[in-house]
C-alpha positions as CSV (number, residue, x, y, z in Angstrom):
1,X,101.3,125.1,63.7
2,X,99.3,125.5,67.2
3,X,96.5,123.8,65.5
4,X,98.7,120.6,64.0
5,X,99.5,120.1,67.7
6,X,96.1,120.2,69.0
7,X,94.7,117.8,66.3
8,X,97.2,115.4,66.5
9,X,97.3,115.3,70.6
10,X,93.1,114.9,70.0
11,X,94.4,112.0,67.6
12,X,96.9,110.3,70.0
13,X,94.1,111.0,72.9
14,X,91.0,109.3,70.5
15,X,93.2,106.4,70.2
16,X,94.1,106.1,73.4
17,X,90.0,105.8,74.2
18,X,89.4,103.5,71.9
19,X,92.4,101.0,72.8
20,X,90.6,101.4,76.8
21,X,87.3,100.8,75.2
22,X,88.0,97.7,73.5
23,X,89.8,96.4,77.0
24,X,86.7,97.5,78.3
25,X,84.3,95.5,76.0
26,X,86.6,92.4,76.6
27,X,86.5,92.3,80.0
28,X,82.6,93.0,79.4
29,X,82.2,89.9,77.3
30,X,83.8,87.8,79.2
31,X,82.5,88.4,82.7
32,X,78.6,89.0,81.0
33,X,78.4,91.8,82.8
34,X,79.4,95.5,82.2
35,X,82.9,96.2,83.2
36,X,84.6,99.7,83.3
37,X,88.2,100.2,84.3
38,X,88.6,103.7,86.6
39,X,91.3,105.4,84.8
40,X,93.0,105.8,88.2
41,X,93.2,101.6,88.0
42,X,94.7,102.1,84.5
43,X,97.5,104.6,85.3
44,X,98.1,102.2,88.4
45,X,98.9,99.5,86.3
46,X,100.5,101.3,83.8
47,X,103.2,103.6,85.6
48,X,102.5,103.8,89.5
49,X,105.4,106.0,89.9
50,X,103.9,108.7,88.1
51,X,100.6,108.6,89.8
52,X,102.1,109.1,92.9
53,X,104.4,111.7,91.6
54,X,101.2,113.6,90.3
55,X,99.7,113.3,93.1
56,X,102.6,114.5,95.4
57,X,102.6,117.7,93.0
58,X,99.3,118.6,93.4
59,X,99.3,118.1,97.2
60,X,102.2,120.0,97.7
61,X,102.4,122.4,94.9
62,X,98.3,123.6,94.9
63,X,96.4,122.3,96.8
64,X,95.7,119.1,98.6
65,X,92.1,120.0,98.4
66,X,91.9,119.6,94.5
67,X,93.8,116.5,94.6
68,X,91.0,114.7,97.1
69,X,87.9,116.3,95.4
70,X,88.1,117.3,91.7
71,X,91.2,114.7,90.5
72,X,90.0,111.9,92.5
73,X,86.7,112.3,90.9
74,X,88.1,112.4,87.0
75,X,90.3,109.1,88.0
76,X,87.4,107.5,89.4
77,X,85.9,108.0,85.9
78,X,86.1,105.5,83.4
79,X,89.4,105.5,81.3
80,X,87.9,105.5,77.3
81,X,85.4,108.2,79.0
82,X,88.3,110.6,80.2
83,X,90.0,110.4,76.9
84,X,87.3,110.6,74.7
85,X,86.4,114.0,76.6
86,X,89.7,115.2,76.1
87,X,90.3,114.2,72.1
88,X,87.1,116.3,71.7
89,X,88.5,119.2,73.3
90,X,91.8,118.9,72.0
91,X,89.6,118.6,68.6
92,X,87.8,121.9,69.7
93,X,90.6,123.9,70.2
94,X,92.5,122.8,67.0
95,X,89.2,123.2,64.5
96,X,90.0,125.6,61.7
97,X,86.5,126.9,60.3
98,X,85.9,126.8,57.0
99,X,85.9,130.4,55.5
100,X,82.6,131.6,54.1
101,X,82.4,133.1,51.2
102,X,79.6,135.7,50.5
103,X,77.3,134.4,48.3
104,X,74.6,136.6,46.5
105,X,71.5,135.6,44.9
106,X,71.8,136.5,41.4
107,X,68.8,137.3,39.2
């Protein structure tokens, strides 16, 4: 069941990249130059009030110190990147290996 969930959150999180990379690639197009949105930019536009919210909790709650060095770095990353990252290790986690069966040379 754990594994369904991972899978399809790596599903929803793949698309999610792919919908920011093709924003991406039509902003590139069109300005002739290589354009990549910061996700930070992204979640701005999208819902501000939860950016600040997130932020707010992680200042207060942890530490204000993760907020300014290691969060601030992942939203200044490119959006598609972020998620990309994260379907694959949503993907990761959820991966059922394939059970090998013993198989002897006969002769």
């Amino acid at each position: 069941m754990f594994r369904f969930l991972f899978r399809l959150a790596a599903m929803v999180s793949l698309s999610v990249a792919v919908i920011m990379a093709v924003l991406d690639a039509t902003r590139s197009v069109a300005a002739s130059q290589l354009v990549t949105t910061p996700l930070k930019t992204s979640w701005n536009a999208v819902s501000p009030d939860t950016l600040g919210a997130a932020e707010m909790f992680v200042r207060e709650r942890i530490n204000p110190l993760l907020w300014d060095t290691a969060v601030n770095w992942v939203l200044a990353l490119p959006g598609f990147a972020v998620f990309a990252g994260l379907a694959l290790l949503l993907y990761a986690i959820g991966y059922r290996r394939e059970r090998t069966v013993a198989r002897y040379a006969t002769g």
